[in-house]
C-alpha positions in Angstrom: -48.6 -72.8 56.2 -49.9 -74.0 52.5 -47.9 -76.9 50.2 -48.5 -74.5 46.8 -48.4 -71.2 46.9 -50.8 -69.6 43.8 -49.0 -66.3 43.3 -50.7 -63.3 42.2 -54.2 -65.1 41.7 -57.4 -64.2 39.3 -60.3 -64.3 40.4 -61.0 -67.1 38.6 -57.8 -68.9 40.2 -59.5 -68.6 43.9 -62.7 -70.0 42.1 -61.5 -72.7 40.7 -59.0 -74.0 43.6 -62.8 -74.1 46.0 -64.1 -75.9 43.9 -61.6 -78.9 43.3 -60.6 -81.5 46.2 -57.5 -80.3 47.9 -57.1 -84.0 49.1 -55.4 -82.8 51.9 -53.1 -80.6 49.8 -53.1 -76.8 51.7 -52.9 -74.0 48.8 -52.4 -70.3 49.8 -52.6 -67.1 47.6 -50.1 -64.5 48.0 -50.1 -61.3 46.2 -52.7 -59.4 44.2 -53.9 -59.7 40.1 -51.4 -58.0 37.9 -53.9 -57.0 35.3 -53.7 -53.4 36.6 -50.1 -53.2 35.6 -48.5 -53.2 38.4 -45.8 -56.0 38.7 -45.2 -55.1 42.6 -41.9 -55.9 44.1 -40.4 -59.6 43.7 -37.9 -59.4 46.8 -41.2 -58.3 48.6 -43.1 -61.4 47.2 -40.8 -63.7 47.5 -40.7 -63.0 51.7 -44.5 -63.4 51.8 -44.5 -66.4 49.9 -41.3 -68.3 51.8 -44.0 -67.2 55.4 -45.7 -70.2 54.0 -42.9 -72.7 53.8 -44.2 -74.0 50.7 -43.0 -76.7 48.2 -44.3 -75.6 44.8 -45.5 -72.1 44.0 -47.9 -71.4 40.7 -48.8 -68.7 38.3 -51.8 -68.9 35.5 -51.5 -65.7 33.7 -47.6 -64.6 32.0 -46.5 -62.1 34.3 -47.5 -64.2 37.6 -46.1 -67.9 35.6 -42.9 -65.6 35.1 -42.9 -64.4 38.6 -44.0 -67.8 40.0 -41.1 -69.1 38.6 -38.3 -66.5 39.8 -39.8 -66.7 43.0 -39.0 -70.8 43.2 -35.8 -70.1 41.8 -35.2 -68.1 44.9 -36.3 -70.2 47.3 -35.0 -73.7 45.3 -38.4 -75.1 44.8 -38.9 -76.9 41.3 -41.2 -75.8 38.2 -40.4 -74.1 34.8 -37.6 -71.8 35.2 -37.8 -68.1 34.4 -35.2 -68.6 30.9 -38.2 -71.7 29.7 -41.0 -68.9 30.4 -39.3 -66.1 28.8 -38.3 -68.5 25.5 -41.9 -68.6 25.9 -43.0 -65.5 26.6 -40.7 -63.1 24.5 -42.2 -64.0 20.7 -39.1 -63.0 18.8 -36.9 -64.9 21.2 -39.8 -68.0 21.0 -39.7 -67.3 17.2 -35.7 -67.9 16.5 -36.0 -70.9 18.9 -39.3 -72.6 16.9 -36.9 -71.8 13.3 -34.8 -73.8 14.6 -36.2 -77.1 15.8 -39.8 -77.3 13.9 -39.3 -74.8 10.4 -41.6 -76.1 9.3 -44.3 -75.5 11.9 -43.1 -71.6 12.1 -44.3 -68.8 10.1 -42.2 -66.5 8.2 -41.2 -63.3 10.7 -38.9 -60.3 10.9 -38.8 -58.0 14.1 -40.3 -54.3 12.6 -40.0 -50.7 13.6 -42.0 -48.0 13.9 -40.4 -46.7 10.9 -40.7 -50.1 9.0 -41.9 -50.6 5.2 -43.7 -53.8 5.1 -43.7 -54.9 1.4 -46.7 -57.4 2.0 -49.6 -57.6 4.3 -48.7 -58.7 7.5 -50.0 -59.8 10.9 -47.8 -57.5 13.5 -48.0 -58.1 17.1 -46.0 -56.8 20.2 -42.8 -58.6 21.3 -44.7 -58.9 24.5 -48.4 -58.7 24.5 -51.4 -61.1 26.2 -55.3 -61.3 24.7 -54.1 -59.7 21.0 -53.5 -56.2 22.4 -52.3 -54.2 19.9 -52.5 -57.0 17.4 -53.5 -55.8 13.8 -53.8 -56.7 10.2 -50.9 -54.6 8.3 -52.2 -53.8 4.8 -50.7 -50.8 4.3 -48.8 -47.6 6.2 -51.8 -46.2 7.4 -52.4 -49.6 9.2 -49.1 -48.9 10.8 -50.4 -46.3 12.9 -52.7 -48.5 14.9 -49.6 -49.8 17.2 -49.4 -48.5 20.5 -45.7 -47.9 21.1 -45.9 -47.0 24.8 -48.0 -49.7 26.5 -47.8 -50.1 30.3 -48.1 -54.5 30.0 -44.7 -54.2 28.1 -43.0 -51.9 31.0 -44.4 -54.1 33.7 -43.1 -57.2 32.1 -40.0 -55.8 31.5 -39.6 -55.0 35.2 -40.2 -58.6 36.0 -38.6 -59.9 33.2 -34.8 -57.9 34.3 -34.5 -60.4 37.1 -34.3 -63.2 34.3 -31.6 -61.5 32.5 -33.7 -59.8 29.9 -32.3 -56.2 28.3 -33.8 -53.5 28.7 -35.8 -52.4 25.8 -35.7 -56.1 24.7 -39.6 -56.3 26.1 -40.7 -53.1 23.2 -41.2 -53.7 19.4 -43.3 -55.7 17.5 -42.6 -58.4 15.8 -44.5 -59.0 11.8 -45.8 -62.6 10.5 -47.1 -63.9 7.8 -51.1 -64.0 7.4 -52.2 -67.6 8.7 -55.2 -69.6 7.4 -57.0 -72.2 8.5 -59.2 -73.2 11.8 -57.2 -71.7 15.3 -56.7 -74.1 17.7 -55.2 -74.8 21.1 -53.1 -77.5 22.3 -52.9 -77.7 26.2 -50.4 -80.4 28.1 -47.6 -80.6 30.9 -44.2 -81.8 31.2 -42.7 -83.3 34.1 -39.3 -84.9 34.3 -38.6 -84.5 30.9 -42.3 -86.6 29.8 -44.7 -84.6 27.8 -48.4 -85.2 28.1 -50.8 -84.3 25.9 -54.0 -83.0 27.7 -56.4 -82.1 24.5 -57.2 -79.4 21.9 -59.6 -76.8 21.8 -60.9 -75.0 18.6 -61.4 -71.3 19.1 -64.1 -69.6 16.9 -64.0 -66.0 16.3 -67.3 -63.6 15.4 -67.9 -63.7 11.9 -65.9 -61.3 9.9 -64.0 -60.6 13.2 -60.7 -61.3 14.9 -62.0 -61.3 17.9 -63.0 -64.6 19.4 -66.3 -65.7 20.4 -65.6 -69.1 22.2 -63.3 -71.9 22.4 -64.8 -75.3 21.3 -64.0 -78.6 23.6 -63.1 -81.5 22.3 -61.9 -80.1 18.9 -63.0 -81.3 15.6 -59.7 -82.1 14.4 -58.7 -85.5 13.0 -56.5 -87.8 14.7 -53.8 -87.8 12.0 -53.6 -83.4 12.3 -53.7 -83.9 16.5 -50.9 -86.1 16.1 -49.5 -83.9 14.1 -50.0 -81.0 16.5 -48.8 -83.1 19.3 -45.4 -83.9 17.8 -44.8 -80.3 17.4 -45.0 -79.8 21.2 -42.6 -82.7 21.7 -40.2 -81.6 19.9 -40.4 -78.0 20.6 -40.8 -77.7 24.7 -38.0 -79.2 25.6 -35.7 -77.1 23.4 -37.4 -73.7 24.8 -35.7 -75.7 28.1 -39.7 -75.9 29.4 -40.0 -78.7 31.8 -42.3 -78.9 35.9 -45.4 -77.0 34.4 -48.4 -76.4 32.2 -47.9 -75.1 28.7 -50.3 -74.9 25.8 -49.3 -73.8 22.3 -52.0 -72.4 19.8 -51.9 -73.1 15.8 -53.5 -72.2 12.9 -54.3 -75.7 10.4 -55.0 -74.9 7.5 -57.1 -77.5 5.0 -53.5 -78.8 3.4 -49.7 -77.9 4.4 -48.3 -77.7 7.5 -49.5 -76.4 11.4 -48.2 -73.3 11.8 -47.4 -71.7 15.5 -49.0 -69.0 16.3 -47.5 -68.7 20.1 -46.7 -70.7 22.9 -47.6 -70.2 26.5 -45.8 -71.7 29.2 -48.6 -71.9 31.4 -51.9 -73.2 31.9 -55.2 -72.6 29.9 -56.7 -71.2 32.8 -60.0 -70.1 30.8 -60.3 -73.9 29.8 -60.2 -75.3 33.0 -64.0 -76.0 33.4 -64.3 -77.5 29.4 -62.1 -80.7 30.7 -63.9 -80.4 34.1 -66.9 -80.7 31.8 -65.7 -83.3 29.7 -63.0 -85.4 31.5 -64.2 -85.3 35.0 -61.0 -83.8 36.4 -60.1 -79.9 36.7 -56.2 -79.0 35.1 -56.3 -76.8 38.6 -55.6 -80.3 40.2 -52.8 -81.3 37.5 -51.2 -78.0 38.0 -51.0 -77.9 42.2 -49.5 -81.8 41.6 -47.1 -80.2 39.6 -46.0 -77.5 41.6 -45.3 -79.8 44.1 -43.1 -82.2 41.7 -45.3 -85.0 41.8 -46.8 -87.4 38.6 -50.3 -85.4 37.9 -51.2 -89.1 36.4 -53.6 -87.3 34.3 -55.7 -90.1 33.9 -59.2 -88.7 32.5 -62.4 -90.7 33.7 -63.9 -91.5 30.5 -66.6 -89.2 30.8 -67.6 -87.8 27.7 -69.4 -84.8 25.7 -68.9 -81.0 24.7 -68.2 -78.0 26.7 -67.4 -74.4 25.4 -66.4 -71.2 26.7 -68.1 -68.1 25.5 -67.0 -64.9 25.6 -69.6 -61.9 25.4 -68.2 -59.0 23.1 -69.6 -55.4 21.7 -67.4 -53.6 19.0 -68.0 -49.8 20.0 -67.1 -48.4 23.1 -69.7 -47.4 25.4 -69.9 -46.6 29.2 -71.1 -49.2 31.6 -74.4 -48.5 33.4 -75.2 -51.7 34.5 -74.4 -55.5 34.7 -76.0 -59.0 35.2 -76.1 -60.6 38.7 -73.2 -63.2 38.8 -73.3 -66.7 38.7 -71.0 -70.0 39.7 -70.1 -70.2 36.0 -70.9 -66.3 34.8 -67.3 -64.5 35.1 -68.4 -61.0 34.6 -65.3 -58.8 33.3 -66.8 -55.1 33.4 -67.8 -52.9 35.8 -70.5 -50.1 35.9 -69.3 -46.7 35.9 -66.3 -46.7 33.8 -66.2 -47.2 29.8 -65.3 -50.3 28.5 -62.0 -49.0 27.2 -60.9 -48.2 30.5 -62.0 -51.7 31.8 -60.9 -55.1 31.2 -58.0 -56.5 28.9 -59.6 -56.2 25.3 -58.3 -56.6 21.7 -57.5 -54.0 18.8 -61.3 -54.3 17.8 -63.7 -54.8 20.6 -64.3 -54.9 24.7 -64.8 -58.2 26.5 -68.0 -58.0 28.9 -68.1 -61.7 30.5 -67.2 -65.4 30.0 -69.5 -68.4 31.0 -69.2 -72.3 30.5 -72.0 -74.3 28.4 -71.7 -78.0 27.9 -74.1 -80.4 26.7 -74.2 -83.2 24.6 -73.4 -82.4 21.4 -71.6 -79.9 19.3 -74.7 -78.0 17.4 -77.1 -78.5 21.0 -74.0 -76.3 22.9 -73.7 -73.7 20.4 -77.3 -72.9 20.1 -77.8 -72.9 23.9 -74.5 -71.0 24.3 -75.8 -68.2 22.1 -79.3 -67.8 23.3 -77.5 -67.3 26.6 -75.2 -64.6 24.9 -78.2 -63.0 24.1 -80.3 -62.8 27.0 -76.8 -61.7 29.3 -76.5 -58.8 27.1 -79.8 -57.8 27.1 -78.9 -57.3 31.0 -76.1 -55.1 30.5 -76.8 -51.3 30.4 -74.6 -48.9 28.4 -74.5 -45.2 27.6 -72.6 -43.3 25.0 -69.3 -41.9 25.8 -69.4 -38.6 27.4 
């Protein structure tokens, strides 16, 4: 018997539930991480999930928020429902929606073919897509050629995706924006009963002369007057995608004048952020989301606590095979494996491999970074590679 049912968990899920107070509140974990690909069978998860007579079922990663969500449908439990994740989700359908009700938070876009002329440089991403895969800079045809047409994440959410009334073939494509500028941010909040409440924002930092981010800042270094600005943006746009009973977060570029821009919405939690307002606010976003899957208030009342906490994520940029790999740690989530290359590991962007994530939080800005970073270094001087074969 459990009250929340966290389907399809992470690692990182199991981690974090442990290591919250329950108070008295029974969670259960029922299926296995869909990272692989494999979207298993929803009639079958949907009759291991209703063995635990729960009242709220979660997901913190699309494909198990989507599922999460058709699986409550079935059993008539509350949360998002699966049409809120896939306005979400599905970036041209989140893209029409956004036109609509904040233009002038949404970039310019056109859904492009394989075939496509682009007459500009664009940014051109998949329909469907998590982490940037087989996001890329468009400068030219030869660019064009980067996409991966056939990718086994678009299939798998299309197979989930078909019990929310999605097309088939409507999960393929790609979808071509205009460049954004400025600093990349993420708002995360929650609705319930039609209230939307603001959590915080986090500023993610790529490498230098990269894509590919390095870590993602907490509290941000916004102004009030842009957060406000941010936050009305959610307010007006969640409810129109029809999102209510869950966790969202929406990321933006803000650039030094003009308008936020969208760069996607999520209709889940920040999963990866978790420990930053643990570190900062005193309270885990695990504990909002399980009061949320059960319907209540998460009276997200922070406890005043203050200071900075960041999330680094240790990259390389060439493909190598893994020979070896730090010991873990409570805060070390290692994401590679010896014996296979990284390109056959781990979900990675168009321009380099993911090794591990860990927390740092101090004091101050500058103090976290430079501890962060002499961390970075001495983890990777414990990871072994070999060239490709």
């Amino acid at each position: 018997m459990a009250d929340v049912v966290f389907l399809c968990p992470q690692q990182r899920d199991r981690d974090a539930v442990r290591r919250i107070d329950p108070t008295g509140r029974r969670v259960a974990f029922v299926g296995s991480d869909l990272d692989s690909g494999d979207a298993g069978d929803l009639d079958t998860l949907v009759r291991a999930t209703e063995l635990h007579s729960p009242r709220g079922v979660a997901g913190t990663k699309d494909l198990s928020a989507l599922l999460a969500a058709l699986v409550s449908e079935r059993l008539g439990l509350g949360g998002p429902t699966p049409h809120a994740l896939v306005n979400c989700q599905h970036k041209l359908r989140s893209r029409e929606i956004q036109r609509r009700i904040v233009p002038e938070a949404t970039p310019h876009f056109r859904a492009v073919g394989a075939d496509d002329v682009l007459p500009h440089p664009h940014f051109v991403k998949p329909v469907v897509g998590r982490l940037s895969d087989s996001a890329v800079r468009v400068s030219g045809p030869e660019d064009l050629s980067r996409l991966v047409h056939d990718r086994p994440y678009a299939r798998a959410y299309e197979a989930i995706a078909s019990a929310a009334g999605v097309g088939s073939g409507e999960c393929s494509g790609f979808i071509a924006e205009e460049i954004l500028e400025g600093v990349e941010v993420t708002l995360e909040g929650f609705a319930h009963r039609g209230e939307l409440t603001v959590i915080g924002i986090t500023d993610s930092v790529n490498y230098q002369g990269t894509s590919s981010f390095e870590r993602f800042e907490y509290p941000t270094a916004l102004g009030d007057s842009r957060s406000a600005e941010l936050a009305g943006v959610a307010r007006r746009l969640m409810p129109s995608l029809g999102f209510d009973g869950g966790f969202f977060n929406i990321e933006f570029f803000v650039p030094r004048a003009g308008d936020a821009k969208i760069v996607e919405v999520n209709g889940r939690m920040a999963s990866q952020f978790a420990p930053l307002l643990e570190a900062t606010h005193g309270r885990s976003s695990y504990d909002a989301l399980i009061s949320l899957a059960l319907g209540e208030d998460p009276g997200w009342a922070p406890s005043g606590r203050t200071g900075f906490a960041l999330s680094y994520c240790l990259r390389v940029f060439e493909d190598a095979l893994v020979e070896a790999v730090p010991e873990p740690t409570r805060d070390l989530e290692l994401l590679v494996e010896p014996g296979q290359l990284l390109s056959q590991q781990g979900t990675n962007d168009a321009d380099s491999y993911r090794l591990c994530i860990f927390v740092q939080a101090g004091a101050d800005r500058a103090a976290t970074v430079r501890a962060a970073r002499e961390r970075a270094a001495e983890l990777l001087s414990a990871f072994a590679f070999s060239a490709p074969a």
